[in-house]
C-alpha positions as CSV (number, residue, x, y, z in Angstrom):
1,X,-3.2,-6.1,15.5
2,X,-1.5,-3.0,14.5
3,X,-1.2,-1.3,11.0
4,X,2.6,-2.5,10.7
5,X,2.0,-6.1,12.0
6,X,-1.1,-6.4,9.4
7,X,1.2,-5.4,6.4
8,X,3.8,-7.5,7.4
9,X,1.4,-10.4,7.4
10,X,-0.7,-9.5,4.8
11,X,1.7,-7.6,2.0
12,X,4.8,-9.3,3.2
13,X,4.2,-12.8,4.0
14,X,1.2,-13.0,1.7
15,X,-0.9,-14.2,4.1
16,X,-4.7,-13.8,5.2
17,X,-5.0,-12.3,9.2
18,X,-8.7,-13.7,9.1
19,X,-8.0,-17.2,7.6
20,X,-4.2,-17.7,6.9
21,X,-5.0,-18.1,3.1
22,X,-3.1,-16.3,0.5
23,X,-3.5,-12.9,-0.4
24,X,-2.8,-10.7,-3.5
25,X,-2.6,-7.2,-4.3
26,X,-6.2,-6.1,-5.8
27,X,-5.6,-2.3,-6.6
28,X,-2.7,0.6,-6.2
29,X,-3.6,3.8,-6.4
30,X,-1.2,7.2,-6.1
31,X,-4.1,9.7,-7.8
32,X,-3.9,11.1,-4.2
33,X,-0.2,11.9,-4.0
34,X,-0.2,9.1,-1.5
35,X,0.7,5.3,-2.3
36,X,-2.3,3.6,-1.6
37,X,-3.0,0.0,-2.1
38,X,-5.6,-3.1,-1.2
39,X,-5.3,-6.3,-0.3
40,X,-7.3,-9.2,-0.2
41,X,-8.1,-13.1,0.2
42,X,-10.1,-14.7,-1.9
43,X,-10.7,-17.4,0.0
44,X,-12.6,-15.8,3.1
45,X,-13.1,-12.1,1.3
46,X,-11.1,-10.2,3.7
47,X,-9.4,-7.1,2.2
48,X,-8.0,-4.0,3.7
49,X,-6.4,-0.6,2.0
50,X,-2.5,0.4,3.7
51,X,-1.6,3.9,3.2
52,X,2.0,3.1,2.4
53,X,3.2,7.2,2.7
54,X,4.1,9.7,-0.4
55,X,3.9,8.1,-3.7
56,X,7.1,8.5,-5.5
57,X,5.9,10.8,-8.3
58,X,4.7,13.5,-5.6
59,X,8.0,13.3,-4.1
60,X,9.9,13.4,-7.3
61,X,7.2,16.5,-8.3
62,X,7.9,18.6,-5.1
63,X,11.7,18.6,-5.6
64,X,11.8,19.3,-9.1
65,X,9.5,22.7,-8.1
66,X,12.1,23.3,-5.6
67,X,15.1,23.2,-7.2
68,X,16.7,26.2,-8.0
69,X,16.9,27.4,-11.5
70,X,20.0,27.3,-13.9
């Protein structure tokens, strides 16, 4: 299964690609400059960490030290 088909069905749907239970979001993380967060089922202990591109605050960062000054 691909990365995109395995968020879809994990983050998305909310369900487990191991056992078809429910899963939850069990951490995010954007220390890194990148969004970053885990998934996981409870019920069979399958988890997995999708790098989900820039996080928003390193984005927001790099255009405020590009923008020209007044």
């Amino acid at each position: 299964m691909d990365e995109q088909a395995l968020y879809d069905l994990a983050c998305v749907a909310g369900r487990c690609p191991r056992c078809g239970g429910r899963t939850r979001q069990i951490d995010k993380d954007t220390s890194s400059g990148r969004d970053m967060r885990e998934y996981g089922c409870e019920a069979c202990g399958w988890n997995h960490v999708f790098d989900l591109g820039v996080a928003l605050w390193k984005t927001m960062s790099d255009a405020k030290g590009r923008a020209p000054e007044e």
